[in-house]
C-alpha positions as CSV (number, residue, x, y, z in Angstrom):
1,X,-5.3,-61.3,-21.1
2,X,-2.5,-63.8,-22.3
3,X,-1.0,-63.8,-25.7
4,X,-1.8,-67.0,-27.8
5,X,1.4,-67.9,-27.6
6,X,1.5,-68.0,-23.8
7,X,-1.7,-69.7,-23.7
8,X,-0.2,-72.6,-26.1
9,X,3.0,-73.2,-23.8
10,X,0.3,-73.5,-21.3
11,X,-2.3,-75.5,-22.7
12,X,0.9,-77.6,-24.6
13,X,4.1,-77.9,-22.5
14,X,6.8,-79.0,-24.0
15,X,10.0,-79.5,-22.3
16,X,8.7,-80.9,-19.0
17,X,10.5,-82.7,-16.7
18,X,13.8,-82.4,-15.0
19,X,17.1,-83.9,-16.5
20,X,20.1,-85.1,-14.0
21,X,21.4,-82.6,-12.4
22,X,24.6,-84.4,-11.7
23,X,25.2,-84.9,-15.5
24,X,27.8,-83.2,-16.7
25,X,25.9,-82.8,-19.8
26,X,23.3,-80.6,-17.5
27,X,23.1,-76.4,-16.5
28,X,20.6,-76.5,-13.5
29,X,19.9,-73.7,-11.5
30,X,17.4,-71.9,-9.6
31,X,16.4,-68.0,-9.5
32,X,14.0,-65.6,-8.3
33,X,12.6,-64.5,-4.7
34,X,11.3,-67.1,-3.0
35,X,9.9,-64.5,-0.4
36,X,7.1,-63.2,-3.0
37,X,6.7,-67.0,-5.1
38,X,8.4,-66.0,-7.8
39,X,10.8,-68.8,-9.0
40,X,12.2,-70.2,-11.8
41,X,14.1,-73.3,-12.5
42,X,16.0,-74.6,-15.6
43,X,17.6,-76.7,-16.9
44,X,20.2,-76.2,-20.3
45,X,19.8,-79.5,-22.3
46,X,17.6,-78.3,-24.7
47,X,15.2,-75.3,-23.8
48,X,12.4,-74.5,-26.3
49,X,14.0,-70.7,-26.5
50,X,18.0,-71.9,-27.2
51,X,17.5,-74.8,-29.4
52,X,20.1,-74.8,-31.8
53,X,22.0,-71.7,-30.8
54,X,25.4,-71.5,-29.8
55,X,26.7,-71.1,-25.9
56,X,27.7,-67.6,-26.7
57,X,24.6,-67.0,-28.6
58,X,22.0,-68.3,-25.9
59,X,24.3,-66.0,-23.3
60,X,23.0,-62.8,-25.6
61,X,19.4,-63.7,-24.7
62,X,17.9,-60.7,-22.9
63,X,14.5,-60.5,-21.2
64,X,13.1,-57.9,-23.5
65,X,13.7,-60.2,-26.3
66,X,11.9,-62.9,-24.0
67,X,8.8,-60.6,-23.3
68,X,8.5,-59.4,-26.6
69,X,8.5,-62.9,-28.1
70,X,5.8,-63.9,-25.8
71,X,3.4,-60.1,-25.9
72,X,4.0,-60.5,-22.2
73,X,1.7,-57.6,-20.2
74,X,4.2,-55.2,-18.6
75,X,2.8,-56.6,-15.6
76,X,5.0,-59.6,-16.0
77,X,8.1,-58.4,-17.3
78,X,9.5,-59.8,-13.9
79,X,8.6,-63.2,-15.5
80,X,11.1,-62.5,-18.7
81,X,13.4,-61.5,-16.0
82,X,13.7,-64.5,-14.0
83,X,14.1,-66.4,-17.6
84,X,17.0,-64.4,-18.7
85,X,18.8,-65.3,-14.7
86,X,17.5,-68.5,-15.2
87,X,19.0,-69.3,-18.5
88,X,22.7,-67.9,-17.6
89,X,22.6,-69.3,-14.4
90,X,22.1,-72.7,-16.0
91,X,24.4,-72.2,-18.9
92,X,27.3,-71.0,-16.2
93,X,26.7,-74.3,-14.3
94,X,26.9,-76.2,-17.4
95,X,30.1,-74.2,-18.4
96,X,31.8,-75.6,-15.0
97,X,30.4,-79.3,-15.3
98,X,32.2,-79.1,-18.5
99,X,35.5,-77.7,-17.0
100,X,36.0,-80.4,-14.0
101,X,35.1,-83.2,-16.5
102,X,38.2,-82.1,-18.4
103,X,40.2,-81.8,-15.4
104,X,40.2,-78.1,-15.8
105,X,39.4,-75.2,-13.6
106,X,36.5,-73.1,-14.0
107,X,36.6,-69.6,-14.8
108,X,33.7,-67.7,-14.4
């Protein structure tokens, strides 16, 4: 059985859609293992989790933090996982947008 919580970002998504991914203003990426379905996309605008937090702050996030927050089964920890890829991923491709619009060189 799913947490309330989980069932509510279910039953109520918020944060649907996809943004530009050629906007500068815009972390996309992509992780997980396509082989066994699990995949995650996202996209750093504004994520339900990061709201209001700082780029350094929102690259602290770990996946426990993530399961615990939504009483995720142990069963899906792998879930949390692909969140906490996801989320640096995205913030790391914002992080370079930001660097070649300035004419700068991205260092990772």
């Amino acid at each position: 059985m799913y947490h309330p919580i989980v069932i509510d970002h279910f039953d109520n998504p918020r944060n649907v859609g996809s943004f530009n991914k050629n906007d500068p203003n815009v972390g996309t990426e992509f992780v997980g293992a396509p082989a066994c379905g699990d995949l995650m996309k996202l996209q750093v605008n504004a994520t339900e989790w990061v709201k209001g937090k700082s780029m350094e702050e929102v690259l602290t996030i770990k996946n426990s933090q993530i399961a615990k927050h939504l009483f995720l089964p142990p069963v899906k920890l792998h879930c949390s996982m692909l969140a906490e890829d996801a989320i640096k991923a995205a913030v790391k491709d914002y992080q370079k947008k930001q660097a070649e619009a300035n004419g700068e060189t991205f260092k990772a």
